[in-house]
C-alpha positions in Angstrom: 1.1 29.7 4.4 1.1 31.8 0.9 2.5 30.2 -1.5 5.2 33.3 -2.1 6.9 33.0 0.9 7.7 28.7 1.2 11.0 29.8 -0.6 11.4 32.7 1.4 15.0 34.2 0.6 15.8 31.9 -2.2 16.9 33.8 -5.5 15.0 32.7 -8.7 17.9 30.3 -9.7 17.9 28.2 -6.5 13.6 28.2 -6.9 14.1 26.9 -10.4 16.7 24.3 -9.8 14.4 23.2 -6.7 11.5 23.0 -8.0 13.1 20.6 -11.1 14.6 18.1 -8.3 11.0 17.8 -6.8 9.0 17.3 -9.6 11.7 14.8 -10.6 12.0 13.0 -7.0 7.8 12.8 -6.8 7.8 11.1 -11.0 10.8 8.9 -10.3 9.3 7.5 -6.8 6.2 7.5 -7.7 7.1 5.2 -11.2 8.7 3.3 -9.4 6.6 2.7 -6.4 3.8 1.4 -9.1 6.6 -0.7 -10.5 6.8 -2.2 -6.7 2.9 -3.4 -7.7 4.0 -5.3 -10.6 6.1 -8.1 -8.2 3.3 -8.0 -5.8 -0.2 -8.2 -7.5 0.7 -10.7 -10.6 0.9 -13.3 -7.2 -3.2 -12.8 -8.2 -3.8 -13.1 -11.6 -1.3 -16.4 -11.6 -3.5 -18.0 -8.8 -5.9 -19.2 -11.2 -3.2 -20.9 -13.4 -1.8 -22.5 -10.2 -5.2 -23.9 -8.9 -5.5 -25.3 -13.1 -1.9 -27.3 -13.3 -1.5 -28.4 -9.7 -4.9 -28.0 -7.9 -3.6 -25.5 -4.9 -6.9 -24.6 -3.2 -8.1 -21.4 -1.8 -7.6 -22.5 1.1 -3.8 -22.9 0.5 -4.1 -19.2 -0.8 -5.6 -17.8 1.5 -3.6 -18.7 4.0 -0.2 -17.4 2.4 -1.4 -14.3 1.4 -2.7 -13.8 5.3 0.7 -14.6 6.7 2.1 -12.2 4.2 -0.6 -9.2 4.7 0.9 -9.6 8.3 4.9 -9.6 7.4 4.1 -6.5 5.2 2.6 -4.8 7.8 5.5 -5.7 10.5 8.3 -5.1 7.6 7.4 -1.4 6.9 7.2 -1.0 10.7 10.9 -2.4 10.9 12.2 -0.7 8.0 10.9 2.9 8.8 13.6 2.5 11.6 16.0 1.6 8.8 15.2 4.6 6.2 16.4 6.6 9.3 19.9 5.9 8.8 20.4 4.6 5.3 20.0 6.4 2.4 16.4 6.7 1.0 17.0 6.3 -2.8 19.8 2.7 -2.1 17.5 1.0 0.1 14.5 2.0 -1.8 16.2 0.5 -5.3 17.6 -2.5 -3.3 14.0 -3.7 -2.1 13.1 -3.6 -5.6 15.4 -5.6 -6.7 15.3 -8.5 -3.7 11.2 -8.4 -5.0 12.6 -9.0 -8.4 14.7 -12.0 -6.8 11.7 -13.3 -5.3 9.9 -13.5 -8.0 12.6 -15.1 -10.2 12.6 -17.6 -7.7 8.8 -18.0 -7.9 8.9 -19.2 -11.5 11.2 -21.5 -10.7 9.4 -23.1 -7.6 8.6 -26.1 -9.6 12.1 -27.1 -10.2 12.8 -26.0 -6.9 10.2 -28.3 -5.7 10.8 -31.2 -7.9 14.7 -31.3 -7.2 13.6 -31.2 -3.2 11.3 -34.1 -3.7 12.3 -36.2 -6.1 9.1 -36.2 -7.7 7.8 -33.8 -9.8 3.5 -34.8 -9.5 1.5 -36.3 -6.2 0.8 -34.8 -2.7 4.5 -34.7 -1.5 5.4 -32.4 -4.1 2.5 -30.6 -4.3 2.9 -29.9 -0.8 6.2 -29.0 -1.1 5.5 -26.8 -3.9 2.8 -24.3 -1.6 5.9 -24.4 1.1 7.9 -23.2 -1.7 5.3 -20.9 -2.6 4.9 -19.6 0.9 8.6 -19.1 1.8 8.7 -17.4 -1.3 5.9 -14.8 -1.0 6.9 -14.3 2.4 10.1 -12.6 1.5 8.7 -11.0 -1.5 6.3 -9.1 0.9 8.9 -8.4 4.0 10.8 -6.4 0.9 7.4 -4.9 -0.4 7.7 -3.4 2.7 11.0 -1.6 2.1 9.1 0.2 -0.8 7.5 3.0 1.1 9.4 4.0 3.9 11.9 5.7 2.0 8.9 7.6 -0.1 7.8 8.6 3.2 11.3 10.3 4.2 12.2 11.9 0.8 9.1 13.5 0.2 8.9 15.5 3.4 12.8 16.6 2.8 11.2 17.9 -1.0 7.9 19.1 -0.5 7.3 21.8 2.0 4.1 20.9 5.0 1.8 23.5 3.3 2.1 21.6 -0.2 2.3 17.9 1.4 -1.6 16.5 0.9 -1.8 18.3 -2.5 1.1 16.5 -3.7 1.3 13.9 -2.2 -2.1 12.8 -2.3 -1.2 12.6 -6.4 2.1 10.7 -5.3 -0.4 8.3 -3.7 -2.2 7.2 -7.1 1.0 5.1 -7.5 -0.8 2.8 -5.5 -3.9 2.3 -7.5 -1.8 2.6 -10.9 0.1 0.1 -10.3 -2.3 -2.3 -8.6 -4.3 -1.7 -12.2 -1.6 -1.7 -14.5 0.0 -4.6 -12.7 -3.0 -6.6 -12.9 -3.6 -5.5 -16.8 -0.2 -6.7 -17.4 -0.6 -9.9 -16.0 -3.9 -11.0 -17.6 -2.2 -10.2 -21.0 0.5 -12.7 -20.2 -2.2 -14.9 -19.0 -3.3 -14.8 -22.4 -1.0 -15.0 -24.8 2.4 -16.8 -23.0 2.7 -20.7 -22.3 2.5 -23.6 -24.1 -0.7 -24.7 -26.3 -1.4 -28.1 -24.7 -5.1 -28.5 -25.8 -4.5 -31.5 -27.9 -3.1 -33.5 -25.2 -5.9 -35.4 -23.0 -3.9 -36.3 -19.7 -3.3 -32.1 -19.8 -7.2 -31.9 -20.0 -8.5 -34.9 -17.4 -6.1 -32.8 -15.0 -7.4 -29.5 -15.3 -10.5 -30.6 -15.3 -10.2 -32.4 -12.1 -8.3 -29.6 -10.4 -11.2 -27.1 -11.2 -13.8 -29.9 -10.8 -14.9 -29.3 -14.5 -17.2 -31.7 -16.6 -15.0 -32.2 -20.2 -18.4 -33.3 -21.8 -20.3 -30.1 -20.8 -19.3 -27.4 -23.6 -19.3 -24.1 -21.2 -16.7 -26.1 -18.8 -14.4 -27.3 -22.0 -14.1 -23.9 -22.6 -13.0 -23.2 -19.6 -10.6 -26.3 -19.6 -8.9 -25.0 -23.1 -8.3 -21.4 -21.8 -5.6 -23.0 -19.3 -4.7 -25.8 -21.6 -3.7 -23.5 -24.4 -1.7 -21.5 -22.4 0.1 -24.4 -20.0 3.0 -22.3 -17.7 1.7 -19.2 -18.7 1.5 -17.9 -14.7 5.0 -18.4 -14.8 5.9 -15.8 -17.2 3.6 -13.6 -15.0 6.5 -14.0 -12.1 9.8 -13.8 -14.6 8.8 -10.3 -16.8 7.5 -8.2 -14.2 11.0 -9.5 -12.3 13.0 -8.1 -15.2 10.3 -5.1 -15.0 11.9 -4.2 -11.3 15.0 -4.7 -12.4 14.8 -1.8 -14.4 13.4 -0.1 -11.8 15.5 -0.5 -9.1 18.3 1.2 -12.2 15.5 3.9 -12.3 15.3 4.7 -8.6 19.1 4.8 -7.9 19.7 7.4 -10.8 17.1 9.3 -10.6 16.4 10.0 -7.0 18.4 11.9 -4.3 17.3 11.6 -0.4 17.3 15.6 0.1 18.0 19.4 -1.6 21.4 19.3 0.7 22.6 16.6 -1.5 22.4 18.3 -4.8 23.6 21.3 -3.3 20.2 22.9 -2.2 19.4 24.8 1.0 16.5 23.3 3.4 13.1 24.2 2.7 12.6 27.2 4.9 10.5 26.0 8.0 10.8 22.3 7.7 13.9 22.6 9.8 13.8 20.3 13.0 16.4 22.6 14.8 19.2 19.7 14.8 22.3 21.6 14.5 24.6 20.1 12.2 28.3 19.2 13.4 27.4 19.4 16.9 26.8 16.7 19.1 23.2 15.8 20.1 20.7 13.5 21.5 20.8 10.2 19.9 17.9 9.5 16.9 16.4 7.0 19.6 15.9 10.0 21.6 14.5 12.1 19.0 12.0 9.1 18.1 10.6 8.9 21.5 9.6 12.2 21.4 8.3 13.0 18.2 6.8 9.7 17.6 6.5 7.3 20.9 5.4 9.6 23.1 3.1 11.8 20.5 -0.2 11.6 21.2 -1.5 12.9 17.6 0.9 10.1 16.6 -1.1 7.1 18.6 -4.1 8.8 17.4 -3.5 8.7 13.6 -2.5 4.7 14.1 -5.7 3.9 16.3 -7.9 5.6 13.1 -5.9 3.7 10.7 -7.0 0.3 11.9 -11.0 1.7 11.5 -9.8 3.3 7.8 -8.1 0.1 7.0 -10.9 -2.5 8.1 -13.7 0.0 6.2 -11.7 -0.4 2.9 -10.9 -3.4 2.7 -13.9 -4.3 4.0 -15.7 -2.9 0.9 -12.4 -3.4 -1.7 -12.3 -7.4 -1.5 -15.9 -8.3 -0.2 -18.0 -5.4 -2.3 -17.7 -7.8 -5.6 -18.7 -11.2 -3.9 -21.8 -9.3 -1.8 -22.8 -8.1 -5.0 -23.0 -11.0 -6.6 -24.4 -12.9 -3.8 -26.7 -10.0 -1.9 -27.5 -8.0 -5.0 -27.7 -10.5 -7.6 -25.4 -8.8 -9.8 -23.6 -10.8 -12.6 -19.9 -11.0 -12.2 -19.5 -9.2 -14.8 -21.0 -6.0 -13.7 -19.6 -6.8 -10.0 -16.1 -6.4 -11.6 -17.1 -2.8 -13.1 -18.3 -1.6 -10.2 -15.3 -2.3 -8.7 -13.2 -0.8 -11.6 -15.3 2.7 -11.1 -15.0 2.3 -7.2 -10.8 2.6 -8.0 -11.4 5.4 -10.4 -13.2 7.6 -7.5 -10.6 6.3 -5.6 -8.2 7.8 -7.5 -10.0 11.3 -7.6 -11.3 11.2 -4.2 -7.5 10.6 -3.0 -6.2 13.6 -5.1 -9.4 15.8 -4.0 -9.0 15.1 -0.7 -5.0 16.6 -0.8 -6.5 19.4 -2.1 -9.4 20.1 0.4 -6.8 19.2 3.0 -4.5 22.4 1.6 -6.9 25.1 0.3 -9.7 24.3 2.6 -7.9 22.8 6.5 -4.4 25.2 5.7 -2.7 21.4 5.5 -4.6 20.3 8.7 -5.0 16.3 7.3 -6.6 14.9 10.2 -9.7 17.3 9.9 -10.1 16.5 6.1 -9.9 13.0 7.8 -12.6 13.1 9.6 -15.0 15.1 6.9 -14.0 11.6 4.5 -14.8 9.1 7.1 -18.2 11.1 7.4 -18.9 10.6 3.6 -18.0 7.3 4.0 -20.7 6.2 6.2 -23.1 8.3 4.7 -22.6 6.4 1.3 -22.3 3.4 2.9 -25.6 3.6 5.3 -27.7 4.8 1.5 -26.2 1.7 0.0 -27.3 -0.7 2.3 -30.7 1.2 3.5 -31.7 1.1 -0.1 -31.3 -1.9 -1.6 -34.1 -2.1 -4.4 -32.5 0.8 -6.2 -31.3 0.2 -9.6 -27.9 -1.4 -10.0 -26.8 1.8 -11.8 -27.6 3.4 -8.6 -26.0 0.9 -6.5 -22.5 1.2 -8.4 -22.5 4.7 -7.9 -23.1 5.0 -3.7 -20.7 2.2 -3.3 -17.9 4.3 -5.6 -18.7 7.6 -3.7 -17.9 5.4 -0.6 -14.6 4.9 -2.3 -14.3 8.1 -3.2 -14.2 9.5 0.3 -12.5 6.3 2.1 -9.3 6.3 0.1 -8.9 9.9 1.4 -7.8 8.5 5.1 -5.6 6.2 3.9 -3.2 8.7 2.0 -4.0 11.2 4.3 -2.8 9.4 7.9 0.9 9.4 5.6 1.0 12.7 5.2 -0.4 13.7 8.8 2.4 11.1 10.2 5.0 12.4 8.0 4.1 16.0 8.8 3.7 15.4 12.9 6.9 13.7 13.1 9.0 16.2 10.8 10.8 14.3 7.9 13.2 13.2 10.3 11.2 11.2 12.1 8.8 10.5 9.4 9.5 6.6 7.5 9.3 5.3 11.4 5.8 7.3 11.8 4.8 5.9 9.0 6.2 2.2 10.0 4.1 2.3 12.7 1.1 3.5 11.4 1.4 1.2 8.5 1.4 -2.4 11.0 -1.8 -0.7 12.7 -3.0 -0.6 9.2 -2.8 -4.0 8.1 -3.8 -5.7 11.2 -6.8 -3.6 10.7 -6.8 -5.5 7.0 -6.1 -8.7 8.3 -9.3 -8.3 11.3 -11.2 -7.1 8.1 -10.2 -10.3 6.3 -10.9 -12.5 9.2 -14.0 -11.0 10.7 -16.1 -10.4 7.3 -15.6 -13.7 6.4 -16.5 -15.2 9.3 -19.7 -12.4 10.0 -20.7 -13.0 6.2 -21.4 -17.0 7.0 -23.2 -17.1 9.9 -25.4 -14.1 10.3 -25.3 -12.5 6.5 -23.8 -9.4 4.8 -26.1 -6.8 5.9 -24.6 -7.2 9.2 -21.0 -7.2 7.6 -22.2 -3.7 6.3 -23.8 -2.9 9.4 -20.4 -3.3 11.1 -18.8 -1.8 8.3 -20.6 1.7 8.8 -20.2 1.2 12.7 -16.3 1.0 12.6 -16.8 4.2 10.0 -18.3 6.3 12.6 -15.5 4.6 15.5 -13.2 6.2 12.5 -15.0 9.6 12.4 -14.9 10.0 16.6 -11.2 8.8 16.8 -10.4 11.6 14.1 -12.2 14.4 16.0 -10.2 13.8 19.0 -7.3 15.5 17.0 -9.0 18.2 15.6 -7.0 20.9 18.1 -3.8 18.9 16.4 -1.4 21.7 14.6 -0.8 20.9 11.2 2.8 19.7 11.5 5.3 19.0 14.5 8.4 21.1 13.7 7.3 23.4 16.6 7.9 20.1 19.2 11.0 19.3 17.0 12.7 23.1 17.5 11.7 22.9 21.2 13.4 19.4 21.3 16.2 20.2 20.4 16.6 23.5 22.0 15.9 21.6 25.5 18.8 19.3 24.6 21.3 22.5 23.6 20.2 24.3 27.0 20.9 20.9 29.3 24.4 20.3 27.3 25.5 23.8 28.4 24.4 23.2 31.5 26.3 20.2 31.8 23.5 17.8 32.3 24.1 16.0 28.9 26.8 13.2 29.8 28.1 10.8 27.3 25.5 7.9 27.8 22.9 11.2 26.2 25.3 11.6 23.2 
């Protein structure tokens, strides 16, 4: 569609005014959707100070954050039925703020712990501290999962279907941005907050024995007085980013506004869904069935997004330790490879919005299925070729990343633009707890794979659920771009069967 006619009939005023309110509703989500990152990916970088004071193993870890990969996944599915009725921008700001309680809560789960106990040191209270802990991150990620259903019913109502990928594929750097400034954040506190206990032995006999550290060998007391010297620091990484959300949740409740109608804006020409307004129709369950349970393109997009989600993370959280272990790379360099592998991330994703409008005419699913493609190609040289220079290495695996992060933005926008904005946080919901199973098998399966017959095979599998991706992706490549066509007809099925008296109240 040319770009001239998306505000067909508008005068230049109502363009102006317009075009302000979206640029400000894609900044103020899109802050604070990174600001979501900041009370969910410090729970990482205060690990380490955990496992140093109270000896929580991996293990433990592990565990939680599984359980709470899973209750993510299930809590955007569940609340993309909620954004449906409730206004984006409250419910949006409210999540924020229960994240924010969370994570109060968090820094406090060793008084919590202690005044449950009685004890404040041995197993009971250790225990009692990772139940703490568990509880804790549990509900911190079933209202991380509030965070992007509303994104992904405000920015349909803002940004017409030809513009969607291009803009929202920026939109979707929030992710990455806030993963990385989070983490930034928190290894500065790391670093500087706590208490300086390095003079006090009983603080060093126990963080040696919780890392399982030698105090006589120099490299491991240096290790030893990096926690010692900054004693309760992880909590700080729990209570500032907390007051960090706080501010904004204030930031998303001013600044955003669910759709133009509410600052006194006409619809986007051609995003309407044909609902008449002040009439009676079909219920919203109704409407759901149709544009989402019973849409084929909509099943398809979830099936891919297992495949995108299990290649991602596949490579995201086991590229660094099959680096170090298959390629011999020092961890050092295993962390910069991953550093540039979220930089092409970040221009593959905006590149790939782009392609998606100039190149498919807004047709995501195609652009899709070109990235999945690239995906295995880069992956299949990386793993073919394993005597190549580590330079070389680095550089296939972030060209991997650059057209896998594509898919995972794009199958948003597709869902959002299938199901209209209407229908669009629920699309999303759904696609979403496909997604994260799809981490969780990832999790599961590589680990298990990567012990007992080695990591080419992981990678082997790796490319063959990339090419599972590709094929799912080509079955939709006769899709339309968007489903407001389906949505019109919808509801101009329902109009004809009320006049015809076949719409009874049970319908209404």
């Amino acid at each position: 569609m040319a770009k001239e006619n998306i505000y067909a009939g508008w005068d230049e005023k109502t363009v102006s005014k317009f075009k302000s309110w979206q640029f400000r509703t894609i900044l103020v989500s899109m802050i604070g959707y990174a600001i979501y990152y900041f009370v969910r990916k410090n729970f990482s970088i205060a690990m380490p100070g955990l496992t140093a004071q109270y000896g929580i193993s991996n293990t433990s870890f592990g565990i939680v954050i599984g359980i709470g990969s899973l209750i993510y996944g299930l809590s955007r599915f569940v609340n993309g039925f909620l954004v449906e009725k409730i206004s984006s921008r409250l419910i949006m700001a409210i999540g924020l703020l229960l994240c924010a309680a969370c994570n109060l809560a968090f820094g406090f789960g060793v008084h919590i712990s202690s005044w449950i106990t009685g004890v404040d040191q041995g197993p009971e209270f250790i225990n009692m501290l990772v139940l703490v802990m568990a509880v804790t991150i549990v509900f911190n990620q079933y209202f991380q999962g509030i965070g992007y259903p509303p994104c992904a019913r405000l920015l349909p109502s803002w940004i017409h279907p030809s513009e969607l990928a291009t803009k929202m594929s920026i939109w979707n750097t929030s992710h990455s941005i806030g993963a990385g400034a989070a983490v930034f954040f928190c290894g500065i506190i790391m670093g500087q907050m706590g208490s300086d206990l390095s003079a006090n032995p009983e603080i060093i006999d126990t963080i040696a024995r919780n890392l399982n550290l030698d105090a006589s060998n120099a490299e491991d007391m240096k290790k030893i007085l990096s926690y010692a010297t900054h004693w309760d620091a992880w909590r700080w990484c729990f209570w500032i980013p907390a007051v960090i959300a706080v501010v904004g949740a204030l930031w998303l409740f001013i600044g955003l506004r669910d759709d133009p109608r509410s600052v006194g804006l006409p619809e986007l020409p051609g995003t309407s869904t044909g609902k008449k307004a002040g009439k009676k129709s079909a219920s919203h369950a109704k409407f759901l069935r149709v544009m989402v349970w019973t849409n084929r393109w909509i099943w398809i997009l979830c099936i891919a997004n297992v495949f995108v989600y299990v290649m991602r993370m596949g490579i995201l959280d086991w590229g660094p330790k099959f680096l170090t272990e298959a390629r011999n790379m020092s961890i050092e360099t295993a962390a910069l490879s991953v550093a540039i592998f979220e930089m092409c991330a970040i221009i593959g994703t905006i590149f790939a919005g782009w392609a998606t409008d100039h190149i498919f005419k807004g047709k995501a699913h195609r652009m899709c299925l070109v990235c999945m493609l690239g995906a295995v190609v880069f992956m299949t040289l990386f793993i073919m070729f394993s005597d190549l220079p580590q330079a070389i290495s680095i550089a296939l695996l972030a060209m991997a990343g650059f057209f896998i992060y594509g898919p995972q933005a794009l199958i948003g926008i597709a869902s959002a633009n299938h199901a209209t904005k209407d229908a669009s946080a629920t699309a999303n919901g759904l696609a979403g707890i496909f997604g994260y199973v799809g981490s969780f098998l990832s999790a599961i399966g590589i680990g298990i794979i990567s012990d007992h017959y080695g990591w080419n095979v992981v990678f082997y599998l790796i490319i063959g659920v990339g090419i599972l991706g590709a094929i799912t992706f080509f079955l939709m490549w006769a899709a339309p771009r968007d489903g407001y066509e389906r949505s019109n007809n919808f509801y101009k099925n329902e109009e004809a069967m009320a006049k015809a008296g076949d719409l009874n109240d049970t319908d209404i």
